[in-house]
TORGUBA-12342 format. One line per field, with one value per residue (C-alpha): residue number from 0; residue in three letters; x, y, z. Coordinates in Angstrom, 1 decimal. Layout:
residues N
seq c(NUM_...)
type c(ALA_...)
px c(X_...)
py c(Y_...)
pz c(Z_...)
//
This chain:
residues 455
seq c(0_1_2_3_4_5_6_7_8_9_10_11_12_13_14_15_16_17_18_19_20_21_22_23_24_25_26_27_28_29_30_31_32_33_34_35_36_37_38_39_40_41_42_43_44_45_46_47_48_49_50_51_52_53_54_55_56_57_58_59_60_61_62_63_64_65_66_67_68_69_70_71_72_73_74_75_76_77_78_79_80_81_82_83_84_85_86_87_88_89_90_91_92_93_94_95_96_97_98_99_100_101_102_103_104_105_106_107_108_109_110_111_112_113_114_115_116_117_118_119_120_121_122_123_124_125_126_127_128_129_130_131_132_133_134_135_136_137_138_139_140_141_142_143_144_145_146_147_148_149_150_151_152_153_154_155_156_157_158_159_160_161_162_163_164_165_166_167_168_169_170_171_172_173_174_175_176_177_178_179_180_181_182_183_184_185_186_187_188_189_190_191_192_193_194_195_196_197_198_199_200_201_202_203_204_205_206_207_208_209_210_211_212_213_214_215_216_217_218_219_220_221_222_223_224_225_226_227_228_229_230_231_232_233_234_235_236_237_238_239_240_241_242_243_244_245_246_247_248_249_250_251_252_253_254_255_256_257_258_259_260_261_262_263_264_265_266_267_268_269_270_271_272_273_274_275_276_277_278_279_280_281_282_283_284_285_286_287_288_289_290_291_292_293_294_295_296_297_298_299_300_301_302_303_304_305_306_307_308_309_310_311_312_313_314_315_316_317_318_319_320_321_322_323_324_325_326_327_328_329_330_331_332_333_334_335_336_337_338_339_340_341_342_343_344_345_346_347_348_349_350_351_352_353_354_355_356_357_358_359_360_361_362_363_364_365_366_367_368_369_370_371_372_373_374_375_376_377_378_379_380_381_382_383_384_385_386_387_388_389_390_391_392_393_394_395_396_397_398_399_400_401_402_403_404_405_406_407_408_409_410_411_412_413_414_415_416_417_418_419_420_421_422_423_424_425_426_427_428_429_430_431_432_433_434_435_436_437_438_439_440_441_442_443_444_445_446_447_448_449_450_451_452_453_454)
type c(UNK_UNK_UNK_UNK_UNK_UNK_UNK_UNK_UNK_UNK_UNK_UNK_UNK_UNK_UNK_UNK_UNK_UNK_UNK_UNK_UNK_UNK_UNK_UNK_UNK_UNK_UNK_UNK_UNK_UNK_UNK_UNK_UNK_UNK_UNK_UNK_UNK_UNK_UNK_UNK_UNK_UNK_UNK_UNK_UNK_UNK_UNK_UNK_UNK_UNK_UNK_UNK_UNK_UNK_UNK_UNK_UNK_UNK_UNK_UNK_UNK_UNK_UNK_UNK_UNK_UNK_UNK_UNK_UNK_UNK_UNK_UNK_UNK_UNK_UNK_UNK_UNK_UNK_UNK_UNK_UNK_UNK_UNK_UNK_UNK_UNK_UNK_UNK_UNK_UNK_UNK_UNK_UNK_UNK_UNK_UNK_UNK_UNK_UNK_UNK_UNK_UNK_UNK_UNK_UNK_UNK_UNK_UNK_UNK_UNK_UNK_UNK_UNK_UNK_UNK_UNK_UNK_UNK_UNK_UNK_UNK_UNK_UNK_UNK_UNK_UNK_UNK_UNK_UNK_UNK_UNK_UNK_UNK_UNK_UNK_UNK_UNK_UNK_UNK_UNK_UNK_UNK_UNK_UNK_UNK_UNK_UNK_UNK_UNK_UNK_UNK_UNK_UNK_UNK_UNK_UNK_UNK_UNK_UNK_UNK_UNK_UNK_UNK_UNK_UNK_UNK_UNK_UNK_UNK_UNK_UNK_UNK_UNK_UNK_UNK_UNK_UNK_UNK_UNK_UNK_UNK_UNK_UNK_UNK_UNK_UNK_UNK_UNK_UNK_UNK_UNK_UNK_UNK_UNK_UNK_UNK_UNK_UNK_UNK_UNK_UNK_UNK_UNK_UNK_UNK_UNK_UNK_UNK_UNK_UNK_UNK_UNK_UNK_UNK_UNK_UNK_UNK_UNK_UNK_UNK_UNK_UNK_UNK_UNK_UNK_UNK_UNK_UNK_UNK_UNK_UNK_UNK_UNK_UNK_UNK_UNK_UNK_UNK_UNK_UNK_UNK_UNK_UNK_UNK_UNK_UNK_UNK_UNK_UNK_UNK_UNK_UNK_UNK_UNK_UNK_UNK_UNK_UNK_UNK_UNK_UNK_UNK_UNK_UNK_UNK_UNK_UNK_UNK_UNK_UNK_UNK_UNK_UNK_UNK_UNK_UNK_UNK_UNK_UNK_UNK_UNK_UNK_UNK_UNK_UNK_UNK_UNK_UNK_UNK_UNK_UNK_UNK_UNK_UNK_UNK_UNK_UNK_UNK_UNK_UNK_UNK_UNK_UNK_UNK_UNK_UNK_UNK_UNK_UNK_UNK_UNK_UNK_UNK_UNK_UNK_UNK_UNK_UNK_UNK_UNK_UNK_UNK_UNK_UNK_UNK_UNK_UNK_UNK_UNK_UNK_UNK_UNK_UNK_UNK_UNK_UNK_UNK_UNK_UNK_UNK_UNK_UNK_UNK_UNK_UNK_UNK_UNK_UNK_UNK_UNK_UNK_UNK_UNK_UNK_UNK_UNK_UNK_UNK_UNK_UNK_UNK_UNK_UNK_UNK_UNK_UNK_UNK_UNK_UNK_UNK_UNK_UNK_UNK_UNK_UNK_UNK_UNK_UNK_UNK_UNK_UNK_UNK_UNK_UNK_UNK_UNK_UNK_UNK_UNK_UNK_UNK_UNK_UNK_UNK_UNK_UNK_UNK_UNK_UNK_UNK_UNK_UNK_UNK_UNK_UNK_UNK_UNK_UNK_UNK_UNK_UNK_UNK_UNK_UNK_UNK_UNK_UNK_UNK_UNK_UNK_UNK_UNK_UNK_UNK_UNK_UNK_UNK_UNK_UNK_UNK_UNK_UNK_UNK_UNK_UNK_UNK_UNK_UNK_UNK_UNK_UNK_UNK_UNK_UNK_UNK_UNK_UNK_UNK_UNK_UNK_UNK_UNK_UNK_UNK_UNK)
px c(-58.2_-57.6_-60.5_-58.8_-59.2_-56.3_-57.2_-55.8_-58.6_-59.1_-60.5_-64.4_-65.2_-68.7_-66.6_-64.0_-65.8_-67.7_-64.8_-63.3_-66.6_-66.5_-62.8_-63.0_-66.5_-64.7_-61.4_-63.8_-66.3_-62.8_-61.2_-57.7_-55.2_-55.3_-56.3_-54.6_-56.2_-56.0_-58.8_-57.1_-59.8_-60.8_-58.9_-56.1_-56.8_-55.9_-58.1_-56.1_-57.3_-55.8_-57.5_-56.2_-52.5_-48.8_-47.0_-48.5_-50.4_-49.2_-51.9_-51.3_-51.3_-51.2_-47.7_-47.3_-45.8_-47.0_-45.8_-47.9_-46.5_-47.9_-49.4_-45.6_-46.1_-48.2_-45.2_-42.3_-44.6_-45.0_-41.6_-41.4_-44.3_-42.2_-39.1_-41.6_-42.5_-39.1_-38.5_-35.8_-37.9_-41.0_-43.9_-43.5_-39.3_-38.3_-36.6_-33.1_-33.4_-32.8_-31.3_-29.0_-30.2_-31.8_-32.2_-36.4_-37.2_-38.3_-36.3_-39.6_-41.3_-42.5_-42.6_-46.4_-46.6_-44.6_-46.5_-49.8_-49.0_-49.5_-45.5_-46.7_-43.1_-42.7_-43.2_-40.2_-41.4_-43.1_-40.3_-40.2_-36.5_-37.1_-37.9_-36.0_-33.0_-34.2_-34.3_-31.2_-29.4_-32.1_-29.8_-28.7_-29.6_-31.0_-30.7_-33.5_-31.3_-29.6_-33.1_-34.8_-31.3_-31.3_-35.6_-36.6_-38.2_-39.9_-42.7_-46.1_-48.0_-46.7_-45.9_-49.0_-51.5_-54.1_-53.5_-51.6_-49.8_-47.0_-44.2_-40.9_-42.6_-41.8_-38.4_-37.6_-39.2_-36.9_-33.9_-35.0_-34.9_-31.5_-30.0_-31.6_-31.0_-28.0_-29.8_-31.1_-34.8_-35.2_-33.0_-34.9_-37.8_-36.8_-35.5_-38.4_-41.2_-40.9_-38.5_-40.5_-43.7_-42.8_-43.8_-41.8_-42.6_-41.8_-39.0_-37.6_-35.1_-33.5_-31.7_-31.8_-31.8_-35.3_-36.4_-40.4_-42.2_-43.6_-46.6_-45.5_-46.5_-48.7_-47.4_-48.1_-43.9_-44.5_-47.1_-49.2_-52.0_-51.5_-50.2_-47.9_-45.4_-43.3_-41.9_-38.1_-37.6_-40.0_-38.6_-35.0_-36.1_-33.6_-33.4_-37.4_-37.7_-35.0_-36.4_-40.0_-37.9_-40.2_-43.0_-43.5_-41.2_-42.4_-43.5_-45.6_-47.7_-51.6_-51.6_-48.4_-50.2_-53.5_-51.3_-49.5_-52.7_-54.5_-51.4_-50.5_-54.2_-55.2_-52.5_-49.9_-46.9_-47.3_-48.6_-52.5_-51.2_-49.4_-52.3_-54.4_-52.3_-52.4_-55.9_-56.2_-57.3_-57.4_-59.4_-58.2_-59.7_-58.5_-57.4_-59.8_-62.4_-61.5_-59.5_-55.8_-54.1_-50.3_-49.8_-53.2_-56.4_-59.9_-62.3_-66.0_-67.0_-70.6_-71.1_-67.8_-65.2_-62.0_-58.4_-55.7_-54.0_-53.7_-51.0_-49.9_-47.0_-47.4_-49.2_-52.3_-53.1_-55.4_-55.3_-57.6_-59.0_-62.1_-62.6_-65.7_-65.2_-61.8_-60.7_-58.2_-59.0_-55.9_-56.2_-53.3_-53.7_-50.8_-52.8_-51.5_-53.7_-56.0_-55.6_-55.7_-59.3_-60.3_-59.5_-62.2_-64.7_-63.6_-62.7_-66.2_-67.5_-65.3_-66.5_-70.0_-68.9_-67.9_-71.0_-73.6_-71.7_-71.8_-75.0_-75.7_-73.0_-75.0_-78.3_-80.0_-82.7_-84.4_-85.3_-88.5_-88.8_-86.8_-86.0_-85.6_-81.8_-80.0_-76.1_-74.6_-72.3_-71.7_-68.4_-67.6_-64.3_-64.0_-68.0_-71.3_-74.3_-77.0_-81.1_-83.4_-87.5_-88.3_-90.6_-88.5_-87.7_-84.5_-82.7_-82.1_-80.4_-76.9_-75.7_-72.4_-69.8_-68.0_-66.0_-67.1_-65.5_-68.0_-65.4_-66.8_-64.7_-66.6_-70.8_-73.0_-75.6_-76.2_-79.2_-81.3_-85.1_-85.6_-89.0_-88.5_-87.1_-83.9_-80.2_-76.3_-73.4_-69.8_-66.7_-63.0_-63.0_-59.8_-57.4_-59.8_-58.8_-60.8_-63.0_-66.7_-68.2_-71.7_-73.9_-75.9_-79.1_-78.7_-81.4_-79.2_-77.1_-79.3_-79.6_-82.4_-81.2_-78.0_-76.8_-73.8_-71.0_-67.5_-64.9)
py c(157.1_157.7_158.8_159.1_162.5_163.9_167.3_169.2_170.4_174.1_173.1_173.2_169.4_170.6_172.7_170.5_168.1_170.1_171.2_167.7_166.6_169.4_169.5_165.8_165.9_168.6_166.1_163.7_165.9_167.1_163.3_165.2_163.3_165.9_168.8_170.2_173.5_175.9_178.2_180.8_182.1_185.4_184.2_183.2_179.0_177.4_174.0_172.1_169.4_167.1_164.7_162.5_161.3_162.4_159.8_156.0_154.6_157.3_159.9_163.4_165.0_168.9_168.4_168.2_171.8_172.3_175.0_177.6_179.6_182.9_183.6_184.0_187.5_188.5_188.3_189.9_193.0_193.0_192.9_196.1_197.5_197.5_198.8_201.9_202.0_202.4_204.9_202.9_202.9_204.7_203.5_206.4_205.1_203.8_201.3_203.0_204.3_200.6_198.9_199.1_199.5_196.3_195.9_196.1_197.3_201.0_202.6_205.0_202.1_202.3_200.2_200.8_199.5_196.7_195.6_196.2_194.3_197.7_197.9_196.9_194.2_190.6_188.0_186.5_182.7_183.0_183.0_179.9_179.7_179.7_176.3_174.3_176.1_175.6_171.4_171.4_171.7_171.1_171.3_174.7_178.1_180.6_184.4_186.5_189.0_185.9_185.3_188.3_189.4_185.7_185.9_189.4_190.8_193.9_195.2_194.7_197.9_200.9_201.5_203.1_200.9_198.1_195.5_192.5_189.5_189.7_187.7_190.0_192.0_190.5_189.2_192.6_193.5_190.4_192.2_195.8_194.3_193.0_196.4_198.0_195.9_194.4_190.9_188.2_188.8_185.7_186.6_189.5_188.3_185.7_188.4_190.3_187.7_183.9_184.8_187.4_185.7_181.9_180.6_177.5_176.0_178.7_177.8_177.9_175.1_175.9_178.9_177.1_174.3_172.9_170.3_170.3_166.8_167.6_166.6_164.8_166.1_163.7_165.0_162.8_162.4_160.6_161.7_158.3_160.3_158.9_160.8_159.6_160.1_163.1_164.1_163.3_164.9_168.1_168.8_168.3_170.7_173.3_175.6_175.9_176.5_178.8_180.7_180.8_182.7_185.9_185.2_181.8_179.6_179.1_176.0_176.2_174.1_175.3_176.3_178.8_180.3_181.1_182.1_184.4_185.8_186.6_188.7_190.4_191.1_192.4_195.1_193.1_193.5_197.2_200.3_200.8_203.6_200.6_198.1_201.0_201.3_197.1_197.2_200.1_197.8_198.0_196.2_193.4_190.7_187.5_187.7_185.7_188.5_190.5_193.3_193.5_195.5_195.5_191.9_191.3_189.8_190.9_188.0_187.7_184.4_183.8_187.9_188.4_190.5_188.9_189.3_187.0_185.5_181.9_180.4_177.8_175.9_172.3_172.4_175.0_177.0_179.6_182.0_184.3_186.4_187.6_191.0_190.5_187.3_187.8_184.6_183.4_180.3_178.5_175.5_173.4_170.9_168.3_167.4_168.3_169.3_171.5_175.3_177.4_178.7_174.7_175.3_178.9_176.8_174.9_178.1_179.0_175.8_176.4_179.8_178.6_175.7_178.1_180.7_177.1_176.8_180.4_180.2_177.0_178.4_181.7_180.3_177.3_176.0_174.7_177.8_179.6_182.3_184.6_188.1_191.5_192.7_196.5_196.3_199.9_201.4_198.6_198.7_199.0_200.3_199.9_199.8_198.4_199.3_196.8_197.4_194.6_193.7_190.6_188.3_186.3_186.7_189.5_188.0_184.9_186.6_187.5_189.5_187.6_189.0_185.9_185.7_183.6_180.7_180.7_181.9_184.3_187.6_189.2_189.4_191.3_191.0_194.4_195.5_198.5_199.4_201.8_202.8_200.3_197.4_197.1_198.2_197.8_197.8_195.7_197.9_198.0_196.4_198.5_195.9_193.0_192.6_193.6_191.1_189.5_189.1_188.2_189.8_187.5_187.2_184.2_182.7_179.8_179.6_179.2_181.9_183.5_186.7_187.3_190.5_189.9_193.1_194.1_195.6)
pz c(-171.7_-167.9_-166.0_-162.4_-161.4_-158.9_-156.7_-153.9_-151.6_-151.2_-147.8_-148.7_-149.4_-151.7_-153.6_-154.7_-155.4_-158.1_-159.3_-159.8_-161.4_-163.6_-165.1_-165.5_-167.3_-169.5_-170.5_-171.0_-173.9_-175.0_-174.8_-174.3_-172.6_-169.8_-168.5_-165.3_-163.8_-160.3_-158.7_-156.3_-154.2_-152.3_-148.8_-151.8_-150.7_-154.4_-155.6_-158.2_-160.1_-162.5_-165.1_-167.6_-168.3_-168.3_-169.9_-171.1_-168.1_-166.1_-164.5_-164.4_-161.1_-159.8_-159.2_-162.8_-164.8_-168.0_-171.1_-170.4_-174.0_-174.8_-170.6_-170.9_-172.1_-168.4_-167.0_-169.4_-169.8_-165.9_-165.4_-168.0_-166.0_-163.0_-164.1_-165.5_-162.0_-160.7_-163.2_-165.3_-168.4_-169.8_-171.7_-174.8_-174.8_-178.0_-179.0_-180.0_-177.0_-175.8_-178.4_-181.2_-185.1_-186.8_-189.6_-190.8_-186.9_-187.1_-183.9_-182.9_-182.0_-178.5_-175.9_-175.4_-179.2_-178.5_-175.4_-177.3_-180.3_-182.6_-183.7_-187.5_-187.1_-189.0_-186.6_-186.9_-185.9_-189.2_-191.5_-193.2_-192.6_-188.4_-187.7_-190.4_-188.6_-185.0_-186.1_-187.9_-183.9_-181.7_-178.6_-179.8_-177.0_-179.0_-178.3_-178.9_-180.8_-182.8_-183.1_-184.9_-186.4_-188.3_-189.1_-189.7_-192.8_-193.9_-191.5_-192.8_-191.6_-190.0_-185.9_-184.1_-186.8_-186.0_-183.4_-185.0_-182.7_-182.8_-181.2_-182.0_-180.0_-176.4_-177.9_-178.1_-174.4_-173.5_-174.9_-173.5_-169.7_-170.5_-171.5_-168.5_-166.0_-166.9_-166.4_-169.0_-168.9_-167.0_-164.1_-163.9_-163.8_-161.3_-159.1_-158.9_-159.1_-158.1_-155.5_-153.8_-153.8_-153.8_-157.1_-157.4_-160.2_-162.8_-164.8_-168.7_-169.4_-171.5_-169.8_-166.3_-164.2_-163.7_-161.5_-161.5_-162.9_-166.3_-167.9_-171.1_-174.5_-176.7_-180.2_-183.7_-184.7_-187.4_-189.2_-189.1_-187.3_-183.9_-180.9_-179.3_-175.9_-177.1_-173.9_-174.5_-178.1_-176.9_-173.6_-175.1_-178.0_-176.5_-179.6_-180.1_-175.9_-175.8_-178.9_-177.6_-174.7_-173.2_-175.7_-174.7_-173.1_-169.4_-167.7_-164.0_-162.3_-163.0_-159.2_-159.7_-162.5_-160.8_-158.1_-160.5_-162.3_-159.4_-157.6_-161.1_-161.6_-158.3_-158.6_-155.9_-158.2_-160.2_-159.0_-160.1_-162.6_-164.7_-163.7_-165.4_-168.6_-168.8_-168.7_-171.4_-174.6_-178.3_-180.6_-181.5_-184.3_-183.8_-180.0_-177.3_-176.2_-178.9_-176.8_-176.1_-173.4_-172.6_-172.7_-171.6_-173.4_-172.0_-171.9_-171.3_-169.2_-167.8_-167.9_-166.2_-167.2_-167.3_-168.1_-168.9_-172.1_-173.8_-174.7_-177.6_-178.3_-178.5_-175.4_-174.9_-171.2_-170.3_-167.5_-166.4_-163.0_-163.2_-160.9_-159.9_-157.8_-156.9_-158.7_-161.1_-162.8_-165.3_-167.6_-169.0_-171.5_-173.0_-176.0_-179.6_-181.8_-179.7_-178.7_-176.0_-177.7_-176.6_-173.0_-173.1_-172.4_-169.4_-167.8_-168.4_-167.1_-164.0_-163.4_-163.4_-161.3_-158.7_-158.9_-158.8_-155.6_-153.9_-154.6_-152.4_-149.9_-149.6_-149.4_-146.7_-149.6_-146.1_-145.0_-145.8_-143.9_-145.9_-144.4_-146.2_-145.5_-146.9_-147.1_-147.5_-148.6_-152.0_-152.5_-149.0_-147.1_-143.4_-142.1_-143.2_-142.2_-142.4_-142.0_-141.9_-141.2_-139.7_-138.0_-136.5_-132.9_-133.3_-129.6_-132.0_-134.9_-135.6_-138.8_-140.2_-142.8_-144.7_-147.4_-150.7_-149.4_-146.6_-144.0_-141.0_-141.2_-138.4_-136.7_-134.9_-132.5_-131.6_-133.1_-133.1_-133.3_-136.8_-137.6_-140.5_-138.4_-137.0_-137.9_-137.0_-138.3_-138.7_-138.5_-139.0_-142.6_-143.9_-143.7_-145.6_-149.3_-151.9_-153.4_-153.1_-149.8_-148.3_-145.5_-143.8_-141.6_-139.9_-137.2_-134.7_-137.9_-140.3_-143.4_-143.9_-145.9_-147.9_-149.3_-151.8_-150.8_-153.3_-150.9)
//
């Protein structure tokens, strides 16, 4: 296996290195034949990384797109967020309101249900029928109505019932955006999304031209228990592609999709009404973190709170931002054979990549003369006010406000006496983006107290 380890710098050498050192240590534990991932920071700089191989004596690189599958869903059920938000649909519609009769679909299903994975339907990708006839004419464009008109059976449980995946959902989503907007889903969602905020890489062939390098799938084809190169019968698989369609059938670059989990997530694409509704969950067994908004799983990594989805379909990706730091962190994998539940734990590993390092960011270990420091109010809005005691000379100190990339947002030198020590304040914050941020003390540039700030 390839061990050469290809990474676009996020501009903080430290840091990419021990993000490089980490992905590859992962691929290698995993012995995958590669993982490519993207960290989107607070000042939105992106690290990408790319370990392993594409095709036979061929390394990956960050250039490379991979099938992302079911973190497919983030976007159709943004898209059906949006048009909510321009009062085209509503969550409570139902589906007749949308969409003629078929057969087995109850037509009071909602659109909330059908988001949330609680429409009781058959999944239609289960019927033992779907993929002999997606083989039979692999270079056959599927429709998602041919698609669940051919597949459907009887529902299992009842609309409004317990959470249970589900992909006829998003086909139908996929077919609601059509008869709303007048657009195949992906048109719409190209309208509204990759053009507007220059995600290039997002593409589903087999509805429109794509040009991005992929990552070739290692798949066993003939059942000797070897995997091997499956890159022209997968990618040319136009009938399972085009079937996977809003459920699943995007490829991007791992640096797209952080780009595209951390806009979504912040609240950059739907009002915070709909970002509210997303993030309402359900329980739901069986799903990663056990909790399932509208098109959104909610994940627990190193004590974080995180949202996101994986995604499986020959290849596996994760995708995730975690509040709390401001991040998003994605994984993509070309291995066969593993899931998207493989890739939890190199998020995880990531994450704690990136705290190890905010931690030695924030922090001079040299310095041991370590000041007491008050940051208020936390969270923050356009001022801080900042009391501190110290020893130290105060004509040599300067309090700094960076981001968690290290970057100085704005200082102060102008300090007053208190009858507890000395206090000032940094002003006209309004316009920073929320996120993490650090207050620091700092003597001739060294740090000698850090207060850790949410905007």
């Amino acid at each position: 296996m390839n061990r050469n380890i290809s990474a676009q710098s996020s501009g903080y050498p430290v840091l990419d290195a021990m993000l490089s050192t980490t992905l590859d240590s992962m691929r290698t534990v995993l012995n995958a034949k590669s993982l490519n991932a993207a960290v989107q920071f607070p000042d939105t700089a992106v690290w990408a990384g790319a370990s392993g191989i594409s095709g036979a004596f061929v390394n990956a690189t960050t250039n490379d797109a991979y099938l992302i599958g079911s973190v497919t869903k983030t976007i159709t059920s943004a898209c059906i967020l949006q048009l909510v938000d321009d009062g085209v649909l509503a969550l409570d519609d139902s589906i007749h309101q949308w969409l003629d009769t078929i057969q087995y679909i109850n037509p009071d299903i909602t659109i909330r249900q059908l988001l949330r994975h609680q429409s009781g339907l058959y999944d239609v990708l289960n019927n033992p029928n779907c993929q002999p006839a997606l083989m039979a004419n692999q270079s056959l464009v599927w429709s998602a109505s041919d698609l669940v008109n051919n597949f459907i059976l009887p529902p299992p449980a009842v609309p409004g019932g317990a959470w249970s995946y589900c992909n006829t959902n998003y086909f139908l989503l996929g077919m609601i955006i059509e008869s709303a907007t007048g657009n195949p889903f992906w048109v719409e969602i190209r309208n509204r999304f990759y053009s507007n905020f220059g995600y290039s890489t997002f593409g589903i062939p087999a509805f429109e031209p794509y040009s991005q390098p992929v990552a070739h799938l290692w798949l066993d084809l003939n059942g000797d228990g070897v995997l091997d190169d499956a890159h022209n019968f997968y990618y040319n698989y136009l009938a399972l592609n085009s079937a996977a369609g809003a459920a699943g059938g995007y490829y991007a670059t791992a640096s797209d999709l952080s780009r595209w989990m951390r806009t979504y997530m912040r609240g950059d694409v739907v009002s915070q009404a709909m970002m509210n509704e997303a993030k309402t969950v359900v329980n739901a067994s069986g799903s990663q973190g056990g909790k399932y908004g509208l098109g959104l799983m909610r994940n627990t990594f190193q004590g974080l709170v995180a949202y996101g989805h994986g995604g499986d379909l020959a290849y596996a990706a994760s995708s995730w931002y975690i509040p709390d730091r401001d991040i998003s962190i994605s994984v993509l994998m070309n291995h066969n054979g593993f899931t998207s539940w493989t890739l939890l734990p190199v998020v995880s590993a990531l994450l704690k990549t990136y705290n190890n390092w905010l931690n030695i960011a924030s922090i001079n270990e040299g310095v041991t003369s370590i000041q007491k420091l008050n940051a208020y109010p936390n969270p923050f809005n356009d001022q801080i006010s900042i009391d501190f005691k110290t020893s130290i000379n105060v004509n040599d100190l300067r309090v700094v406000l960076r981001n968690t990339l290290g970057q100085e947002i704005n200082s102060t030198a102008e300090f007053h006496s208190s009858k507890n020590g000395y206090v000032c304040s940094i002003s006209n914050l309004g316009q920073l983006q929320n996120g993490y941020y650090l207050v620091q003390l700092e003597d001739h540039g060294n740090v000698v107290a850090v207060s850790r700030m949410i905007k």
